[in-house]
PLY file of the C-alpha trace (Angstrom):
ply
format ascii 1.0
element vertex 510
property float x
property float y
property float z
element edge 509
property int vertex1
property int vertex2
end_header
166.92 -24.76 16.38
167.71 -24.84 12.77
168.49 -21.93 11.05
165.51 -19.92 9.04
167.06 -17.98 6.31
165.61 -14.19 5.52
164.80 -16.26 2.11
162.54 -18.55 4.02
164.69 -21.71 3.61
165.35 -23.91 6.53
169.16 -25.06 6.83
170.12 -28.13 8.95
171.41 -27.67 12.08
175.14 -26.81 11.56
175.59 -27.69 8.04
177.78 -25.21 5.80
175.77 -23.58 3.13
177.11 -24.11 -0.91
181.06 -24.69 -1.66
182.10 -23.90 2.19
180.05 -27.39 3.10
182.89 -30.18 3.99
181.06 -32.51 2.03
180.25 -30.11 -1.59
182.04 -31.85 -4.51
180.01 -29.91 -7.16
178.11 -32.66 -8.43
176.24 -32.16 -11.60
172.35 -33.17 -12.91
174.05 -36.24 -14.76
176.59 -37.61 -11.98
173.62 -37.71 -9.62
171.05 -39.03 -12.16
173.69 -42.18 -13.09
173.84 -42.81 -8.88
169.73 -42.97 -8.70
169.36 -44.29 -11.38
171.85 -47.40 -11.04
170.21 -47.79 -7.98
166.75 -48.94 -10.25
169.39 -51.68 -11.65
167.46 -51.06 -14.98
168.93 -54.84 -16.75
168.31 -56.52 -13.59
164.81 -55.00 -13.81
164.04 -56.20 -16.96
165.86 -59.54 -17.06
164.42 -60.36 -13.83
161.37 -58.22 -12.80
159.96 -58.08 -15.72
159.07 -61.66 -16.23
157.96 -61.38 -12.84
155.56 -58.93 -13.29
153.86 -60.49 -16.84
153.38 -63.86 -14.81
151.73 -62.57 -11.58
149.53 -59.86 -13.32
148.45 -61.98 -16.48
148.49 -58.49 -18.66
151.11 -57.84 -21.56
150.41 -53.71 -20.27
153.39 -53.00 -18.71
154.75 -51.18 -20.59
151.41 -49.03 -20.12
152.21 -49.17 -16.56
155.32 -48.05 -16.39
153.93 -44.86 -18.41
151.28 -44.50 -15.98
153.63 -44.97 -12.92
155.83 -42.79 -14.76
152.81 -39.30 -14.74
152.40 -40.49 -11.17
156.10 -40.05 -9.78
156.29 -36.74 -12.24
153.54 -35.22 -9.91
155.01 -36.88 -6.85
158.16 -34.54 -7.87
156.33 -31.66 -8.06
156.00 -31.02 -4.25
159.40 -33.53 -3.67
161.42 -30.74 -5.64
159.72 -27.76 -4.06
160.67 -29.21 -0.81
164.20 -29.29 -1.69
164.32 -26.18 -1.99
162.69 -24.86 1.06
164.31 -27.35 3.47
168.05 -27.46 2.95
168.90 -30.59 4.62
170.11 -33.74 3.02
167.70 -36.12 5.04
165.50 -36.47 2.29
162.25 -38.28 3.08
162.86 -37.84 7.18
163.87 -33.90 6.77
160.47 -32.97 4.49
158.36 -35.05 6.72
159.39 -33.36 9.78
159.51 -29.75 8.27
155.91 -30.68 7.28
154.48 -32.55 9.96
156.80 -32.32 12.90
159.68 -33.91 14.44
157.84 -37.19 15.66
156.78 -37.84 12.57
160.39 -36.58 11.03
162.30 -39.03 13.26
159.94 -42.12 12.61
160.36 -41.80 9.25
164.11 -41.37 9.69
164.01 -45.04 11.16
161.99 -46.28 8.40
163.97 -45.00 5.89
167.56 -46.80 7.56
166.01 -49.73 7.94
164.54 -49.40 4.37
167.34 -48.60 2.26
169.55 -51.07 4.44
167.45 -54.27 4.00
167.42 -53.80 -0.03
171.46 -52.90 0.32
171.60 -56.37 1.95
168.88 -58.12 0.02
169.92 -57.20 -3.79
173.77 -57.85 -2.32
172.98 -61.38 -1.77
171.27 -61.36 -5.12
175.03 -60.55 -6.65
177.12 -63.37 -4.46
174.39 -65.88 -6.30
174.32 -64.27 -9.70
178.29 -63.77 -9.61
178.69 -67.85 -7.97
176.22 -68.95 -10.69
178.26 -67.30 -13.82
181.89 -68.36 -12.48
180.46 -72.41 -11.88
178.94 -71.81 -15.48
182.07 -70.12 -17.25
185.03 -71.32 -15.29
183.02 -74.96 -14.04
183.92 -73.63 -10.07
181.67 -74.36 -7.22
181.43 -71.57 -4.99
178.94 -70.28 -2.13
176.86 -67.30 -2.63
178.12 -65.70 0.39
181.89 -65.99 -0.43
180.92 -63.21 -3.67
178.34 -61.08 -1.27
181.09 -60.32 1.14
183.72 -60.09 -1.60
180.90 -57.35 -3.03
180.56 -55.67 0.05
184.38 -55.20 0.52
184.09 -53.44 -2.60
181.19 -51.73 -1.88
183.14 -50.53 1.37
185.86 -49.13 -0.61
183.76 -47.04 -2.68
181.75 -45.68 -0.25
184.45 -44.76 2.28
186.00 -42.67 -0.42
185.21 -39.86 -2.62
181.33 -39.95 -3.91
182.98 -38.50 -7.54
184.86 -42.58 -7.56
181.31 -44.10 -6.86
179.92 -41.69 -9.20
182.22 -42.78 -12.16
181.66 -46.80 -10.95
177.95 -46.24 -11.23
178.15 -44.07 -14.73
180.13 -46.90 -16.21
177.68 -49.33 -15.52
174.41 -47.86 -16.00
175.79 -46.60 -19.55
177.23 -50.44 -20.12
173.67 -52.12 -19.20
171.38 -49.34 -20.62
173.50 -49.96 -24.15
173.10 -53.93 -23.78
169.02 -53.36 -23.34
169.05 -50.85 -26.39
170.75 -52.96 -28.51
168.13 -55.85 -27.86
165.67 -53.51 -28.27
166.80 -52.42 -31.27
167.36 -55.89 -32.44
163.39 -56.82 -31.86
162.61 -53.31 -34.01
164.91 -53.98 -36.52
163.22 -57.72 -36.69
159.76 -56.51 -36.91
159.22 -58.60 -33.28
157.28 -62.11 -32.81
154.03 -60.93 -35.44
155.16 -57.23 -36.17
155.15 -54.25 -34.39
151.71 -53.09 -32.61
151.41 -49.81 -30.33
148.68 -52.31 -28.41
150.70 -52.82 -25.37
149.85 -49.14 -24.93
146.53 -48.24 -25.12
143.86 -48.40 -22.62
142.08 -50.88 -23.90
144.61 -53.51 -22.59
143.34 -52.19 -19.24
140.91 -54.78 -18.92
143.40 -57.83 -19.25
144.44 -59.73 -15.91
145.17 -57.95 -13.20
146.05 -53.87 -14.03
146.71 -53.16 -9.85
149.25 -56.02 -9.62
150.84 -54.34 -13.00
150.62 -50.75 -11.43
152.31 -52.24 -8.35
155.10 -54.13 -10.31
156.01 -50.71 -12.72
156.40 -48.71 -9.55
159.12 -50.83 -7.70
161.37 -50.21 -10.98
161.38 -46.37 -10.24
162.85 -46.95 -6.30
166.08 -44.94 -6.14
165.04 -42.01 -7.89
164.24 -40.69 -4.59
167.41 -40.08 -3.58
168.86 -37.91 -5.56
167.86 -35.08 -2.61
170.45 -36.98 -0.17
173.12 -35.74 -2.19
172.30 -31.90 -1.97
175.53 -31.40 0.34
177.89 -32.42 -2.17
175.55 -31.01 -5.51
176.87 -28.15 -7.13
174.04 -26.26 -6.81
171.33 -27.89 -4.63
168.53 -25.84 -5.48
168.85 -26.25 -8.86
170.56 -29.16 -9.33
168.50 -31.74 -7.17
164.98 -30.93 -8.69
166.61 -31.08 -12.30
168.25 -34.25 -11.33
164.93 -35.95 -9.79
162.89 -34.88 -13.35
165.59 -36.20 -15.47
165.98 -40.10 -13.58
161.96 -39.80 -13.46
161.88 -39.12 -17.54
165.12 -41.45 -18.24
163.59 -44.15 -16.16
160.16 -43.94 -17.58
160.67 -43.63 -21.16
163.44 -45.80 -21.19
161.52 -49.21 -19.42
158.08 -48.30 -21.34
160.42 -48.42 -24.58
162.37 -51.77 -23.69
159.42 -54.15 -21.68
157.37 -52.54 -25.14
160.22 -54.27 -26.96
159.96 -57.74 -24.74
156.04 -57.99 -25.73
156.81 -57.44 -29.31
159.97 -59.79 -29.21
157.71 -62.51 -27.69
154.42 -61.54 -28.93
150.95 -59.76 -27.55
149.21 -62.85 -27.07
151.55 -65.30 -26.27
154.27 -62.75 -23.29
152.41 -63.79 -20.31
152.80 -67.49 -20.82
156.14 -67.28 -21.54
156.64 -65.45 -18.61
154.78 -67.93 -16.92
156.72 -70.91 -18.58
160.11 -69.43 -18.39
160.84 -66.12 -16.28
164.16 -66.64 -15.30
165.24 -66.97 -18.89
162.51 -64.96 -21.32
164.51 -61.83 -21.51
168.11 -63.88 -22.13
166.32 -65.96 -24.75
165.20 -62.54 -26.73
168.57 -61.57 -26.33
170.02 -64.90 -28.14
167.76 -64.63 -30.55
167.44 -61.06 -31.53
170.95 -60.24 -31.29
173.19 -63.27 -31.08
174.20 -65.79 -28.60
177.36 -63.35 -26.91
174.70 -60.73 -25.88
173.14 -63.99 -24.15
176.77 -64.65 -22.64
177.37 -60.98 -21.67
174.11 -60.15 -20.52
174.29 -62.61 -18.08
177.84 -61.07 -16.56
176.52 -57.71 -16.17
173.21 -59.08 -14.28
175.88 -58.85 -11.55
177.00 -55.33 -12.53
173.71 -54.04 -12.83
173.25 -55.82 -8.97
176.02 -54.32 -7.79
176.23 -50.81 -8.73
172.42 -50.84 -7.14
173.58 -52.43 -3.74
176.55 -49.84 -4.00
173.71 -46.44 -4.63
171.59 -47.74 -1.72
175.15 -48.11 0.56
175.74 -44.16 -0.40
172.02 -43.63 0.57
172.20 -45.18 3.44
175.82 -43.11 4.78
174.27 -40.24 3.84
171.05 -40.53 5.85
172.90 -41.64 8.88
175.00 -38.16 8.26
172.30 -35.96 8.20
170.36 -37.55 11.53
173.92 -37.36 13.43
173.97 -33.56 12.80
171.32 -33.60 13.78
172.01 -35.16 16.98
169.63 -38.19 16.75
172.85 -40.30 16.03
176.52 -40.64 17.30
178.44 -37.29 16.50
180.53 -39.92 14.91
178.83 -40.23 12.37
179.11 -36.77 10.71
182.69 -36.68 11.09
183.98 -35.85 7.12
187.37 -37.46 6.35
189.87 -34.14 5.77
191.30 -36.21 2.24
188.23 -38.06 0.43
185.47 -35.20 1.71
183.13 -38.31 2.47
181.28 -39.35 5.21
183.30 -41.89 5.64
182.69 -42.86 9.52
178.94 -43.30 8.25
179.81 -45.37 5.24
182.10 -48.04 7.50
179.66 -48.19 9.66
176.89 -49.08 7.30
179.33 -51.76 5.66
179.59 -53.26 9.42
175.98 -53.51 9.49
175.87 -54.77 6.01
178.04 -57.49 6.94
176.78 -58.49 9.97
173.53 -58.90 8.56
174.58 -61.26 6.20
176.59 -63.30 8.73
173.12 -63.51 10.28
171.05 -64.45 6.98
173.88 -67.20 6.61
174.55 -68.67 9.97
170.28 -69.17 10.08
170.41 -70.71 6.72
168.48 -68.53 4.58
167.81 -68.76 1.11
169.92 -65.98 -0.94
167.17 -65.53 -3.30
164.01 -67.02 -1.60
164.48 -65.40 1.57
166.91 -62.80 1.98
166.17 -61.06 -1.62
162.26 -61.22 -1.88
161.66 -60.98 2.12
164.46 -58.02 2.12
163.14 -55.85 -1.24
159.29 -56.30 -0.09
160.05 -54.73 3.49
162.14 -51.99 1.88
159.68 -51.12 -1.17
156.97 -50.94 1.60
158.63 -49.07 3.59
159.37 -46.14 0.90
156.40 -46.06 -0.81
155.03 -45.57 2.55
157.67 -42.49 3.16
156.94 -41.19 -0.48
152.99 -41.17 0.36
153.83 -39.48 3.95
156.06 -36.91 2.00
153.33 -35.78 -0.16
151.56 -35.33 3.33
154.34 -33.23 4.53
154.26 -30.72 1.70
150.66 -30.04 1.79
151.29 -29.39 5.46
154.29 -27.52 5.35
152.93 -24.69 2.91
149.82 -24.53 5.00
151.62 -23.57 8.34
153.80 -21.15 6.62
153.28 -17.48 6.96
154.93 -14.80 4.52
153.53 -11.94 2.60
153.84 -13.91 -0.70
151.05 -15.83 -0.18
148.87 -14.73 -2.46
151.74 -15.59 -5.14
152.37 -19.34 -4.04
151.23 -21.87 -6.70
148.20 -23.96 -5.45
149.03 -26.53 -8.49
152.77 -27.11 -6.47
152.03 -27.29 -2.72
148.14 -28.39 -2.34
147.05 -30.11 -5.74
149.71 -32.13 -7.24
150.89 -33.27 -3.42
147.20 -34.27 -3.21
147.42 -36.25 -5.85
150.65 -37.75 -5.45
149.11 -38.60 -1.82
146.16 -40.19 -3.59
147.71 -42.16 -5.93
150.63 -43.38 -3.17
148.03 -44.43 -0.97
146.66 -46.90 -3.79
149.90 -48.40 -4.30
150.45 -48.51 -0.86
147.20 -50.34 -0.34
148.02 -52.92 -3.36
151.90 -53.55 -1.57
149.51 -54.82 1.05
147.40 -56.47 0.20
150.07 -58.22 -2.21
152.41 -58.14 0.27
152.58 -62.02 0.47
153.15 -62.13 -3.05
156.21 -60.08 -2.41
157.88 -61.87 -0.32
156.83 -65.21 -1.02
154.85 -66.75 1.83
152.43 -65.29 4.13
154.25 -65.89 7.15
156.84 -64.37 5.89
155.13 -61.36 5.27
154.18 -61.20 8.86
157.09 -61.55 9.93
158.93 -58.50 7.37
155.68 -56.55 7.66
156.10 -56.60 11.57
159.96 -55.48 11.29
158.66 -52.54 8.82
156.23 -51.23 11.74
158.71 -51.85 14.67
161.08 -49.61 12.53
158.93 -46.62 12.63
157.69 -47.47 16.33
161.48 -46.83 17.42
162.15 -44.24 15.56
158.74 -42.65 17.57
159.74 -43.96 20.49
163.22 -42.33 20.06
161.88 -38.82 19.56
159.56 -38.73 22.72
162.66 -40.24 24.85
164.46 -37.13 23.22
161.40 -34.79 24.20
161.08 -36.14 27.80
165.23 -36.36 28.92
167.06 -34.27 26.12
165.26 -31.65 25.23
167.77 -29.86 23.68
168.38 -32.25 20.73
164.73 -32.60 20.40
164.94 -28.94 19.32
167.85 -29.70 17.09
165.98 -32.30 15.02
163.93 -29.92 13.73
164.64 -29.35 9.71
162.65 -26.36 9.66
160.15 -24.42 11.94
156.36 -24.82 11.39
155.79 -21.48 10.49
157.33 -18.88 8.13
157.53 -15.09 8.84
158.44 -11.55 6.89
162.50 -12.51 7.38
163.29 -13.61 10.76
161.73 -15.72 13.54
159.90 -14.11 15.54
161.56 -12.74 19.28
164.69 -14.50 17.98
167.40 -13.63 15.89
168.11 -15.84 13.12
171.55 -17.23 13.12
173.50 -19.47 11.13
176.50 -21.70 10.66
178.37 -18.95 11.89
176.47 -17.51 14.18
174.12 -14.58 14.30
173.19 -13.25 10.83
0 1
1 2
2 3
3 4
4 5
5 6
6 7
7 8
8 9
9 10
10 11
11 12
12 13
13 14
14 15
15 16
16 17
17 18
18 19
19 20
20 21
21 22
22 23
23 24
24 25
25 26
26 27
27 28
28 29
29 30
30 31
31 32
32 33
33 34
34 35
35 36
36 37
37 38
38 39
39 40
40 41
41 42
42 43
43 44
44 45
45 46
46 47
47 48
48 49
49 50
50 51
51 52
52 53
53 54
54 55
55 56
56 57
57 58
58 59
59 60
60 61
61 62
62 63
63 64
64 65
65 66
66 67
67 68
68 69
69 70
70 71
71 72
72 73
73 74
74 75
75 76
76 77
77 78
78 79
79 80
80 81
81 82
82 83
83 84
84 85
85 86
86 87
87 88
88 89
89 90
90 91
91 92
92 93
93 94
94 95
95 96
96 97
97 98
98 99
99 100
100 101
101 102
102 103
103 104
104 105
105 106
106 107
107 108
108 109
109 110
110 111
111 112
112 113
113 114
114 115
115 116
116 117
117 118
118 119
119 120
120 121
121 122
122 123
123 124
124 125
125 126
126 127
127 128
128 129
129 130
130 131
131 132
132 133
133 134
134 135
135 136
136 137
137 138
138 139
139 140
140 141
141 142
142 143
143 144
144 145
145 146
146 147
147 148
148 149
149 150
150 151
151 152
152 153
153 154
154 155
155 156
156 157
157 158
158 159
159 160
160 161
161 162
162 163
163 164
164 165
165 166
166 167
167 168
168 169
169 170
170 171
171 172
172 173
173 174
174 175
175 176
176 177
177 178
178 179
179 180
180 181
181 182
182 183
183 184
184 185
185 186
186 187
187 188
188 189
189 190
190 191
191 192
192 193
193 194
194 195
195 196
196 197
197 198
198 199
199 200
200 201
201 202
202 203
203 204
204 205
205 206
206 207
207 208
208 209
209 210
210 211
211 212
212 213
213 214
214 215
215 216
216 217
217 218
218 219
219 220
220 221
221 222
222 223
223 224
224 225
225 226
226 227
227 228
228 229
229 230
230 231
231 232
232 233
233 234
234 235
235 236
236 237
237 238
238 239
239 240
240 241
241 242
242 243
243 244
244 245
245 246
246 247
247 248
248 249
249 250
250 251
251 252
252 253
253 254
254 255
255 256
256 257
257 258
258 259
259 260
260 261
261 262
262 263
263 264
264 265
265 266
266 267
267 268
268 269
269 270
270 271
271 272
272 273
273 274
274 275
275 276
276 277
277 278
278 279
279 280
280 281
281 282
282 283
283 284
284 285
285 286
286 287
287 288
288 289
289 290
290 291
291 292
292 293
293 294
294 295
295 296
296 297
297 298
298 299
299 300
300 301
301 302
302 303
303 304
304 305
305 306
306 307
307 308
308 309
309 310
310 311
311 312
312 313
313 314
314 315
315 316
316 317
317 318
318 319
319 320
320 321
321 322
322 323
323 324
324 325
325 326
326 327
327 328
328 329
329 330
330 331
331 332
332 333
333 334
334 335
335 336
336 337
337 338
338 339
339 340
340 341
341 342
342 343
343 344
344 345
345 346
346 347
347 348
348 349
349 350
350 351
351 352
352 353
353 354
354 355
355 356
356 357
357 358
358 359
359 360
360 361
361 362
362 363
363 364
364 365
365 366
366 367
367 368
368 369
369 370
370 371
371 372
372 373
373 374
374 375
375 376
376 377
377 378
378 379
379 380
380 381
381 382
382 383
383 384
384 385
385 386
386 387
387 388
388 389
389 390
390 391
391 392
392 393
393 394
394 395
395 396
396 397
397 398
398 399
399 400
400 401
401 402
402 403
403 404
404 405
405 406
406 407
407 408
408 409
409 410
410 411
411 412
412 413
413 414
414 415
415 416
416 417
417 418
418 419
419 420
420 421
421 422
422 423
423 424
424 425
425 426
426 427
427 428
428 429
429 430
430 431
431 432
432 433
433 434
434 435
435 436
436 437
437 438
438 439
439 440
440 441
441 442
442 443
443 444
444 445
445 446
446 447
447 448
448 449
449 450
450 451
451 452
452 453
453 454
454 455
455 456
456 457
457 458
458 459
459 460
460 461
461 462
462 463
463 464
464 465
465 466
466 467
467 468
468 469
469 470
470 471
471 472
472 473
473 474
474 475
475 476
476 477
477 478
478 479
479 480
480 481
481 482
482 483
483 484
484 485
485 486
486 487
487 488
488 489
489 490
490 491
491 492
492 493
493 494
494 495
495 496
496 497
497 498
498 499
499 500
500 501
501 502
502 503
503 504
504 505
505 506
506 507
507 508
508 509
């Protein structure tokens, strides 16, 4: 059973508390915030998403979307960050479910989450072999294949993750600061040029509501923010979790916010109110590079373009150290291979869980190239629309789990426990989740391009929970003893210490 603290915190089954974890490195607010927030790819976002979204919802509001989505995910991290603090385990989405709602629950979502956060690792991947094939037959007049640069990435990607999380920390600093400066300057470019027809706060106000379609724009501003989620898989290795996870999920929610409202503002002034859409339309691929050229010069063109494959590949990379880390947690927990938890004495990483998740990785794409799949077409949009269902179906399940984890808790502070932090914002969070939930969809062909397809990746999404389900009631039924180990924290809280048990710890009794 996991350990309940005299504090009231639940601590994973036999995980170290603070500096005497294997796995702490002291990571601060920022080092985290760069790794979830590289994992938005913020210049692939814009440069490619963007466009995207104009086209398909026919509204020049996103950047009043991305505001909007921005209040939403701000409440969603009101009960998120409460919840890191109560359950002290770095399973994340699967470890706040099952504290709230119970290990079924927990371990389905653990599944969903894996086969989430693996599909976009292999999905945006394959997205850098074509970017990076594309620049070096356009710079160097080479002919290569996509896949040659996605395994070359993912050898990389391998490297990184099987060492120290400080090296992947630095890798992803260097390139979020490198793209976020490229956007700024462009953006500062289309300022300092007045934009298209001037500058107009129109972009922004409600009234702009009531052009095209304002769901398919909601829907579009939200998939920029996955990857902020994440930052609670790194509480083991955080210098102080308590603190420095819920400080690190507010700051890539505020960085991320302000910072696309400010730039996609920026791309409807550079092209113009009335005329973004059809541009978008016309020309998505290459709207954002064409501001660039002309707002700033035709190098930013030339470099923009070569760190679209940075950008790519410090996300694949985030969602690779997401990915270890989940498997991690579930193996101490003892729903996966002890393997898997095994820390490596020199780099302090999980580094049996990080080769195995490159295997996977390339495996996977082995598969997506001996059927013959489109890079981009297939393997990209079928890939990102199964994993963006798949969390915002976790983050709406999660708000679930916090309302019911403060209701089945019993302790004498009741009467001071903030209704605003575990009943109303999750509620609303819940609410507003289950909209975008419902517009992923009923969009969902849109996502993934055709409606077979969607099928298809919709079915894979379901059949990921189901086994995860499935798992935990084989568990029940044959092993009950890790059944009881997958629990993140009991379903009820008392004055100190369970009740008829003594509470013990990593250690042993306490």
């Amino acid at each position: 059973m996991a350990d309940l603290s005299e504090t009231g915190h639940f601590e994973a089954p036999g995980r170290e508390a603070g500096p005497g974890n294997p796995l702490h490195r002291g990571l601060g607010v920022s080092q985290i915030v760069f790794m979830v927030v590289a994992a938005a790819a913020p210049l692939g976002l814009v440069a490619d998403g963007v466009p995207i979204a104009f086209a398909v919802s026919g509204s020049p509001g996103m950047p009043l979307f991305f505001a909007l989505t921005t209040v939403m995910l701000l409440i969603f991290a009101v009960g998120f960050t409460l919840m890191a603090g109560r359950v002290r385990n770095a399973g994340a989405f699967y470890a706040y479910i099952q504290a709230g709602l119970g290990r079924i629950p927990g371990l389905s979502a653990a599944t969903l989450a894996l086969f989430s956060y693996t599909l976009i690792l292999v999905g945006v991947n394959a997205y850098v072999g074509v970017a990076t094939s594309n620049v070096v037959e356009r710079y160097a007049g080479i002919g290569s294949s996509w896949w040659l640069w996605a395994f070359v990435s993912l050898g990389i990607i391998a490297f990184l993750g099987y060492r120290d999380i400080e090296l992947s920390a630095k890798v992803l600093g260097v390139v979020l600061v490198l793209e976020s400066l490229l956007l700024l300057v462009m953006d500062l470019g289309i300022v300092g040029h007045g934009g298209a027809h001037g500058l107009t706060a129109k972009p922004l106000l409600s009234s702009i509501l009531g052009n095209g379609s304002p769901g398919l724009g909601m829907m579009f501003a939200f998939f920029g923010f996955i990857g902020f989620e994440a930052t609670a898989v790194f509480r083991d290795e955080a210098k102080d979790p308590d603190v420095t996870v819920p400080r690190a999920t507010y700051v890539a929610i505020l960085v991320v916010g302000i910072f696309y409202s400010f730039t996609v503002w920026a791309v409807v002034a550079g092209v113009g109110v009335d005329s973004v859409t059809g541009a978008a339309k016309a020309d998505p691929e290459g709207l954002v590079l064409a501001l660039a050229r002309s707002y700033v010069g035709p190098v930013w063109f030339d470099v923009m373009q070569t760190l679209l494959i940075t950008s790519q590949f410090a996300c694949a990379l985030a969602f690779h150290n997401v990915v270890t880390r989940y498997q991690f947690a579930l193996s101490r927990a003892g729903a996966l291979p002890a393997r898997l938890s095994v820390v490596h004495p020199r780099h302090r990483a999980p580094s049996a869980s990080s080769g195995v998740v490159s295997a996977v990785a390339g495996v996977t794409t082995l598969v997506v190239v001996a059927l013959g799949l489109d890079p981009i077409a297939n393997v990209y949009a079928w890939f990102s629309g199964a994993a963006t269902l798949g969390i915002v179906l976790l983050m709406a399940a999660t708000s679930l789990a916090v309302i019911g984890f403060f209701l089945r808790q019993i302790d004498e502070q009741d009467g001071q426990r903030s209704v605003w932090r575990t009943v109303v914002a999750p509620a609303l969070a819940f609410l507003g989740l289950t909209c975008v939930v419902y517009l992923v969809v009923a969009n969902f062909p849109l996502l993934v391009g055709t409606t077979e397809g969607a099928w298809v990746i919709g079915g894979f999404v379901a059949l990921s929970a189901v086994a995860g389900l499935v798992q935990a009631l084989v568990l029940r039924a044959c092993r009950p003893a890790v059944y009881e180990r997958l629990d993140a924290g009991s379903s009820r809280r008392v004055r100190g210490r369970h009740e008829g048990a003594e509470a013990t710890g990593p250690t042993g009794p306490r």
